[in-house]
C-alpha positions as CSV (number, residue, x, y, z in Angstrom):
1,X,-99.3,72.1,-64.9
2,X,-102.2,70.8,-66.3
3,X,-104.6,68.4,-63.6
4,X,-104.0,65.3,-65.5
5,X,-99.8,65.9,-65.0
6,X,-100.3,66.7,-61.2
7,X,-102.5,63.2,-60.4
8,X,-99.7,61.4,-62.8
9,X,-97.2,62.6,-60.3
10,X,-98.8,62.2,-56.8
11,X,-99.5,59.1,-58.2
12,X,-95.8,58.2,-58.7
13,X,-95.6,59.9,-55.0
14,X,-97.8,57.1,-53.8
15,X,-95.9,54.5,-55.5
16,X,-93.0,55.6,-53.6
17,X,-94.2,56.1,-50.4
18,X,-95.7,52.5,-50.9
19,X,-92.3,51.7,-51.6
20,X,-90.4,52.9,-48.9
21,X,-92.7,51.2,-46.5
22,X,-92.6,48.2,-48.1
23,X,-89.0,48.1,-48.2
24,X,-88.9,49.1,-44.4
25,X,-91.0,46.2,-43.3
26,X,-89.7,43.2,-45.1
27,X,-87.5,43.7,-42.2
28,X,-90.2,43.6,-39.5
29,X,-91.8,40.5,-40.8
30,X,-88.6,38.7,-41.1
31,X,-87.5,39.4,-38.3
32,X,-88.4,36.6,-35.9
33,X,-86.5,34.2,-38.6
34,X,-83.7,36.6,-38.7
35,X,-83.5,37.1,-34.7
36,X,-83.5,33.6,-34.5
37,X,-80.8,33.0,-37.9
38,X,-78.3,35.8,-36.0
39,X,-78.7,34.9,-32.8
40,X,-80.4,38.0,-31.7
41,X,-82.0,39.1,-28.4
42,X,-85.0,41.9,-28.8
43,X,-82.7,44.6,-27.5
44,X,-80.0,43.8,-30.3
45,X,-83.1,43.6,-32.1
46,X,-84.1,47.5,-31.2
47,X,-80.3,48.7,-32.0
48,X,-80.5,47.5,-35.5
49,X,-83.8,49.1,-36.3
50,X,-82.0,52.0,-34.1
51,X,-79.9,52.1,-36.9
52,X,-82.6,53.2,-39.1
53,X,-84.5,55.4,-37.1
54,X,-81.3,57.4,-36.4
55,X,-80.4,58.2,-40.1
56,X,-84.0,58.6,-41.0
57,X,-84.4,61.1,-38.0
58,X,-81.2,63.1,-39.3
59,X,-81.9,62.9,-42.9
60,X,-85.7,63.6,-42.6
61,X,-85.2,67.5,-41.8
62,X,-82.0,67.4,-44.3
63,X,-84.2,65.5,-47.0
64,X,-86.7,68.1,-46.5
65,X,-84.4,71.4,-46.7
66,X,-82.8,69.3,-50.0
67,X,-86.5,69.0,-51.9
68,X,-86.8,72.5,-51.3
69,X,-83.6,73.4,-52.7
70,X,-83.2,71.1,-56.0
71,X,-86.7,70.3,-56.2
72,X,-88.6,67.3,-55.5
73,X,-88.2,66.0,-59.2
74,X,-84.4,65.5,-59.2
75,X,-84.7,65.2,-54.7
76,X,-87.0,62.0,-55.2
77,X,-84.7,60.8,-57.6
78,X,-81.6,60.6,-55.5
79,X,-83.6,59.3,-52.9
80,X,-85.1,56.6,-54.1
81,X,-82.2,55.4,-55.9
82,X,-80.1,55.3,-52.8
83,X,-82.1,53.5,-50.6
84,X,-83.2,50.9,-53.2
85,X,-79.1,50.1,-53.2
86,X,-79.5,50.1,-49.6
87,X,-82.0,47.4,-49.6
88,X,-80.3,45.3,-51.7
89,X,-77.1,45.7,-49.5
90,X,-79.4,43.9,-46.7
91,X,-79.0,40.4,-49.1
92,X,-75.3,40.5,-47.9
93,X,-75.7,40.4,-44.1
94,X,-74.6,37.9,-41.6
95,X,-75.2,39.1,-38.7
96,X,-76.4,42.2,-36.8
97,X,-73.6,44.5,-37.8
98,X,-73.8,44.5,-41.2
99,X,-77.3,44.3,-40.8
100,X,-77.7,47.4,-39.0
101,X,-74.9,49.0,-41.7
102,X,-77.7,48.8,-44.1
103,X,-80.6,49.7,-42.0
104,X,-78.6,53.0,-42.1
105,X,-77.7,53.7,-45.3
106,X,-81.5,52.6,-45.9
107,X,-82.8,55.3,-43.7
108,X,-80.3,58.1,-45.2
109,X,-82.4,57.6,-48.5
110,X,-85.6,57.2,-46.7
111,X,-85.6,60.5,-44.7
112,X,-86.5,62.6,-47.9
113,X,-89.4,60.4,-48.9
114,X,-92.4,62.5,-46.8
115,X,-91.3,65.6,-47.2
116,X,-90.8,65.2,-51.0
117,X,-94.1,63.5,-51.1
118,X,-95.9,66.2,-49.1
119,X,-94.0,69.2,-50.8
120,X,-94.9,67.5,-54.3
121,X,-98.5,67.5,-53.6
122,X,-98.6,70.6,-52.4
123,X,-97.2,72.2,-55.2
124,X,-98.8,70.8,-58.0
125,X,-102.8,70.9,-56.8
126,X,-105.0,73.4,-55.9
127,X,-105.7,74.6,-52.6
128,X,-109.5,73.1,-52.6
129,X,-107.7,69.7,-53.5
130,X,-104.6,70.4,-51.1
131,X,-105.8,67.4,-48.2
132,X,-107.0,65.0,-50.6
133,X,-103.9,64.7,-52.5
134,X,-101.3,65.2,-49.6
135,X,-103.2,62.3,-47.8
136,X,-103.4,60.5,-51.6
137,X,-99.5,60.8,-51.9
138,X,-98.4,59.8,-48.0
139,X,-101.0,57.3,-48.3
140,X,-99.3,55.0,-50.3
141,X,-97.2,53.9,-47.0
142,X,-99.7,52.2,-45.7
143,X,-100.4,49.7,-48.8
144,X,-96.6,49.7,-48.9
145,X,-97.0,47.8,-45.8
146,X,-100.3,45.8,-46.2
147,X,-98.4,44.6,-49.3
148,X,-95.1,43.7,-47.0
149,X,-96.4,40.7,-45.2
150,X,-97.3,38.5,-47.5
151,X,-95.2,39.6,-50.3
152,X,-92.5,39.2,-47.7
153,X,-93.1,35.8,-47.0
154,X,-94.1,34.9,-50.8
155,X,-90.7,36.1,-51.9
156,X,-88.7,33.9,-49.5
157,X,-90.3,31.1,-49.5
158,X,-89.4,31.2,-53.6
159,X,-86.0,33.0,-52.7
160,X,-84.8,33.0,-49.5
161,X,-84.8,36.2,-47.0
162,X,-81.9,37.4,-49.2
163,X,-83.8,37.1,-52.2
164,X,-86.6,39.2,-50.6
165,X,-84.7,42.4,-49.8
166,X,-83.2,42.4,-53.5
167,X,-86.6,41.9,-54.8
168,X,-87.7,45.6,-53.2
169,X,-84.6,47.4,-54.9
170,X,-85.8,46.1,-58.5
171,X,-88.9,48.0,-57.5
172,X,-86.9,50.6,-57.1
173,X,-85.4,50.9,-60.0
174,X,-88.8,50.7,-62.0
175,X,-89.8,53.4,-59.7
176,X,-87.0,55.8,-61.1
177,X,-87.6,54.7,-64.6
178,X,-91.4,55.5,-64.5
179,X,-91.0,59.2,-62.6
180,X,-88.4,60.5,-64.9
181,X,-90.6,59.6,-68.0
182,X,-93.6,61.5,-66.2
183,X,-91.2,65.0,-66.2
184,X,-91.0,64.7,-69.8
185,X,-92.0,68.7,-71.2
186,X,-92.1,70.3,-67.6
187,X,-89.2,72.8,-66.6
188,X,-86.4,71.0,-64.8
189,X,-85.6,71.4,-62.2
190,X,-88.8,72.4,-60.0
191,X,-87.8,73.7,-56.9
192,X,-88.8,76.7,-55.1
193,X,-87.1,80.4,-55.5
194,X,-84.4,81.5,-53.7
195,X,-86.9,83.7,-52.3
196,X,-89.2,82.0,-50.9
197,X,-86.6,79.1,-49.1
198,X,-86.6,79.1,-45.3
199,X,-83.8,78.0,-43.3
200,X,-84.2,76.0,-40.1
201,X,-83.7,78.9,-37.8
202,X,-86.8,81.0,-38.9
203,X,-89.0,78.2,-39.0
204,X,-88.0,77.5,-35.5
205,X,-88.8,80.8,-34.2
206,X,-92.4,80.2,-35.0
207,X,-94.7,79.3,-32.1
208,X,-96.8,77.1,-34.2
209,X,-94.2,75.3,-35.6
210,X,-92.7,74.5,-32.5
211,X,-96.3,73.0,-31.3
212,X,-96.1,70.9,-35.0
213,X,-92.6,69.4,-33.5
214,X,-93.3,68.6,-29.9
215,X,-97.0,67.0,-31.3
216,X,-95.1,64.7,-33.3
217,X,-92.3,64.0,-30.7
218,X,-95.6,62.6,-28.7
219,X,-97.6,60.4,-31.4
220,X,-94.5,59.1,-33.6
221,X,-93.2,56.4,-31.3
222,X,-96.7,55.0,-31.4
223,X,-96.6,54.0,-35.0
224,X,-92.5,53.2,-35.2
225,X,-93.7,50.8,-32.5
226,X,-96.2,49.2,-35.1
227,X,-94.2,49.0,-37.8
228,X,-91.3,47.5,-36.0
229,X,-92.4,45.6,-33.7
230,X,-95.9,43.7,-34.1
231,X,-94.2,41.1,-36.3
232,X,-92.3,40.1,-33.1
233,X,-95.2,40.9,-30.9
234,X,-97.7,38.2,-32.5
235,X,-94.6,35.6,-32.6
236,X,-93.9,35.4,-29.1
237,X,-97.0,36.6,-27.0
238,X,-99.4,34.9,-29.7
239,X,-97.1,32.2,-31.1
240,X,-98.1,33.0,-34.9
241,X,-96.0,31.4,-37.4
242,X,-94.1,33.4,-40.2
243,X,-97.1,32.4,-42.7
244,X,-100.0,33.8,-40.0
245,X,-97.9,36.8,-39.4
246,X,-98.0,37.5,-43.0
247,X,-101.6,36.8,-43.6
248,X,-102.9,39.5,-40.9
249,X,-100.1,42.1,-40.3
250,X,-101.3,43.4,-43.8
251,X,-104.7,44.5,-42.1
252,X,-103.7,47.3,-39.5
253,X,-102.3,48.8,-42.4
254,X,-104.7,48.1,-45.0
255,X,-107.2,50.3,-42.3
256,X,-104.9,53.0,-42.1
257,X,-104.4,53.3,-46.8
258,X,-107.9,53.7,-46.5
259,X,-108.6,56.4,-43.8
260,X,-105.2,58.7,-45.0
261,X,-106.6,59.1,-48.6
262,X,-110.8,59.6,-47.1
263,X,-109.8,61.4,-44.2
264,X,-108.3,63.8,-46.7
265,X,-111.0,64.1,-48.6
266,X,-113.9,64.9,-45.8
267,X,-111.1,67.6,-44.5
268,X,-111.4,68.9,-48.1
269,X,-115.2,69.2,-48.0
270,X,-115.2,70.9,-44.5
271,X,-112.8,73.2,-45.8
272,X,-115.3,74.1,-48.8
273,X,-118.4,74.4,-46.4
274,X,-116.9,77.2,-45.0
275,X,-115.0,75.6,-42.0
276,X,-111.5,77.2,-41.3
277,X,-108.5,74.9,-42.4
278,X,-107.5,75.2,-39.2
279,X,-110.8,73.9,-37.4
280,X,-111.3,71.3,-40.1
281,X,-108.0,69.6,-39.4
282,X,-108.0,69.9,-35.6
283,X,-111.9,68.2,-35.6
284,X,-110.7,65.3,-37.4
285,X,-107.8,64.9,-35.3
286,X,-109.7,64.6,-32.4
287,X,-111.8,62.5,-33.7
288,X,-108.7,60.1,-34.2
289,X,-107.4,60.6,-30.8
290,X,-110.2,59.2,-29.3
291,X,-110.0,56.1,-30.8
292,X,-106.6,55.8,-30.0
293,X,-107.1,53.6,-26.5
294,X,-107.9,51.0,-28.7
295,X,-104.0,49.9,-28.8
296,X,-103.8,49.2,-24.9
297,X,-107.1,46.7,-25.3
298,X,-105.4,45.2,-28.1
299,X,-102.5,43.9,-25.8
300,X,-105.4,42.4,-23.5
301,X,-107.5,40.5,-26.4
302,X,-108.4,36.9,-25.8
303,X,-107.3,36.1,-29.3
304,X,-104.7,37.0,-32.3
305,X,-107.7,37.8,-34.2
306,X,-109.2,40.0,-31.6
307,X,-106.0,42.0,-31.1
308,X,-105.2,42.4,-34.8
309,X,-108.7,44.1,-35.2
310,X,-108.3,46.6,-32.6
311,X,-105.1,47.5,-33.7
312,X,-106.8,48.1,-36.7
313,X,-108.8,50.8,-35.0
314,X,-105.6,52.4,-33.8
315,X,-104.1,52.4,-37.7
316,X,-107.9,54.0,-38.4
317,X,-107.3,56.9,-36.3
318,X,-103.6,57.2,-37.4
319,X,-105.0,57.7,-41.2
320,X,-107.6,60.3,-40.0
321,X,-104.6,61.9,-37.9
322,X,-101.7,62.0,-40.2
323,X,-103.1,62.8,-43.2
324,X,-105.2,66.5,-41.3
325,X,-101.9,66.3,-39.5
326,X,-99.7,66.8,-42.4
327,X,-101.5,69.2,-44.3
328,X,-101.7,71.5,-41.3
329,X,-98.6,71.6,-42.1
330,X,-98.8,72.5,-45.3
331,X,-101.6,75.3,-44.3
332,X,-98.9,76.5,-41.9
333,X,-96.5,77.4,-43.9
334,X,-95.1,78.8,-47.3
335,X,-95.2,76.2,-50.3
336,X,-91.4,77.0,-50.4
337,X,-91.0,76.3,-47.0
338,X,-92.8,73.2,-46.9
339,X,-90.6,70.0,-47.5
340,X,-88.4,71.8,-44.7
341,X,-91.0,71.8,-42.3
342,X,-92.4,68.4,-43.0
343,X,-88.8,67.3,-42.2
344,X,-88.4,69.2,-39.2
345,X,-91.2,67.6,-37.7
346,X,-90.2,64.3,-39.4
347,X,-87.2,64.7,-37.2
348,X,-88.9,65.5,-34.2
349,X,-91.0,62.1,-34.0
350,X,-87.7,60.4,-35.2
351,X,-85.8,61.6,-32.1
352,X,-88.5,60.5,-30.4
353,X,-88.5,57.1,-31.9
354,X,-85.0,56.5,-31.6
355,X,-85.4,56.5,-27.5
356,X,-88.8,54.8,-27.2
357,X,-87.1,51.9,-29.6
358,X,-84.2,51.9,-27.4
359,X,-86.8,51.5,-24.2
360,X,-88.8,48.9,-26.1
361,X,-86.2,46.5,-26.8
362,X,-85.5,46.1,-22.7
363,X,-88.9,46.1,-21.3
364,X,-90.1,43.6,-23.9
365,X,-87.1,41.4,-22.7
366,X,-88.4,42.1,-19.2
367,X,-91.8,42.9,-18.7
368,X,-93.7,41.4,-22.5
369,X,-95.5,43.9,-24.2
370,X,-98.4,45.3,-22.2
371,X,-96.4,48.1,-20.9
372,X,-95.4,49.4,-24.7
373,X,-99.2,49.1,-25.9
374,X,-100.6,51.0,-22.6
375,X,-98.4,54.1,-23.0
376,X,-99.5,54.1,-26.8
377,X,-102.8,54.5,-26.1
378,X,-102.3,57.9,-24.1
379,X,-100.1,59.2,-26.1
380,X,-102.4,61.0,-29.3
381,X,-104.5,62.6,-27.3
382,X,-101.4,64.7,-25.5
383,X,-100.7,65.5,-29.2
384,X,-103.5,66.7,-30.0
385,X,-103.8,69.4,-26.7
386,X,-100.2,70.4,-27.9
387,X,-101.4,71.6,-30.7
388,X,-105.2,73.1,-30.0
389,X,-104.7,74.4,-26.6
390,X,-103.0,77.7,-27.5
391,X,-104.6,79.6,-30.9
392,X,-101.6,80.4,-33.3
393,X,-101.3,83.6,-34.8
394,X,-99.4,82.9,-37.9
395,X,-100.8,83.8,-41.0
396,X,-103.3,81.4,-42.5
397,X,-104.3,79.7,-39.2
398,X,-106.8,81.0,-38.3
């Protein structure tokens, strides 16, 4: 595949990861209208978004083992379409059940989104080029969700809440009309051989890959807790309007675009120095961990402005973490093995998501947020001694 063909597909890749955050949050910043509409408490509030975590948790490792095994052209595909009909199927809710109903089917299409991303970009660059476009391609999430709030709030003041989920699947659709175009004269479909496909079991048995999983059981909750559940955080403990929300929740985010696509890049440039992979990635990652206790002064700011910027710093970090994160990864393992173990992982941090959503919900109700953003602020630094306390000895890792 020529260079040109590979950036016009990890470009598509960061359309739709920009996508499936975007469609993800038009929840979060609606939801102190919809709470409100529905008659909601903050822990019926966590079971809906529950919902989603729990189907993206189960279909991230499933998603991943399917990109491997049809490929991540026709994978994507299927993805995408379904959870852009998922979205749409929010404009019909009228109350938390069917609410939640979609929030699950939504998640089911989700789940394959990273791993396809991540396995795509993989595939189609060079190994010199390997960080810069994995963090290029899962980058795309976080302008997915600087473009949420106040696209969000545009879209219903001209057409209602329900107008604004239905707006995301017509995105949707242009997405899938766009990336079959871009497979026009490449073999279909591209998957991995037979060969070279791992099943869960192997990958499972690897010491390292275990340490990938447990890592992300310890950071994910952190960042499902900001994209969940700052909307309702600068509603009732800084009495924002919808509008305000909308005009600085894109910031945190905006932070993170920009560090997951440069963070990739100076990994990259290590790497060709003469740094190991391995060393390269873990560096950065600590660098990012130690700007992580930003989150718990965030929750002790005198201002909304205040606390928005150091929550910036925490999305800052997350960039410089995910993106040396994932393409560990991807230096882990085989290239057909790698939209499996992206969801296994995936899976990991969703299990750990699901309970620390269903905690949220109840302590907010009880005890405000302080307790949520303290606990986030240890939490990336555990990560990162999971992974470089113990030297793997898998191939490649050194």
């Amino acid at each position: 595949m020529s260079s040109r063909r590979a950036w016009i597909l990890c470009s598509l890749l960061f359309y739709a990861t920009a996508l499936s955050f975007l469609d993800r949050q038009v929840l979060s910043v609606l939801a102190p209208q919809l709470t409100r509409e529905f008659d909601m408490s903050n822990t019926v509030y966590s079971r809906v978004v529950f919902a989603f975590v729990a189907s993206y948790t189960m279909m991230f490792a499933l998603g991943g083992r399917l990109m491997d095994a049809v490929g991540t052209r026709l994978g994507l595909a299927l993805s995408v379409g379904l959870w852009s009909l998922a979205s749409a199927a929010h404009a019909l809710a009228n109350g938390p059940w069917i609410l939640g109903t979609a929030r699950f089917f939504l998640g089911v299409g989700e789940g394959a989104c990273f791993p396809a991303a991540t396995k795509g970009a993989v595939e189609w660059m060079k190994p010199e080029r390997r960080a810069l476009a994995v963090g290029f391609a899962n980058g795309g999430s976080a302008f997915g969700a600087v473009l949420a709030p106040p696209l969000t709030v545009w879209w219903t003041s001209w057409f209602g809440w329900r107008g604004a989920f239905l707006a995301t699947a017509l995105l949707g659709a242009l997405w899938l009309i766009l990336w079959m175009a871009a497979f026009r004269g490449l073999p279909s479909p591209m998957k991995a051989p037979p060969s070279q496909r791992t099943g869960f079991a192997s990958l499972l048995r690897r010491p390292e890959m275990r340490r990938l999983m447990i890592a992300r059981f310890f950071f994910d909750p952190v960042f499902y807790f900001y994209m969940f559940w700052i909307p309702q955080y600068l509603s009732r403990e800084r009495g924002l309007s919808l509008a305000e929300i909308g005009s600085l929740t894109w910031i945190p985010f905006f932070a993170l675009g920009v560090t997951n696509i440069a963070a990739g890049r100076v990994s990259d440039i290590l790497v060709k120095r003469g740094w190991q992979p391995r060393r390269a990635r873990l560096t950065l990652m600590c660098v990012a961990a130690a700007l992580t206790p930003a989150s718990w002064m965030a929750s002790t700011a005198g201002s909304a402005s205040a606390a928005i910027s150091l929550m910036s710093v925490l999305m800052f970090a997350h960039g410089i973490w995910i993106a040396n994160y994932i393409t560990l990864i991807g230096d882990t393992v085989a290239t057909g093995e790698v939209g499996t173990a992206v969801g296994l992982t995936g899976t990991s941090g969703g299990v750990a998501g699901m309970l620390s959503n269903l905690v949220v919900g109840p302590v907010v109700d009880s005890a405000g947020f302080a307790p949520v953003f303290l606990v986030s602020a240890l939490l990336y630094p555990a990560a990162w001694c999971i992974l470089a306390l113990r030297r793997p000895v898998e191939k490649g890792i050194s």
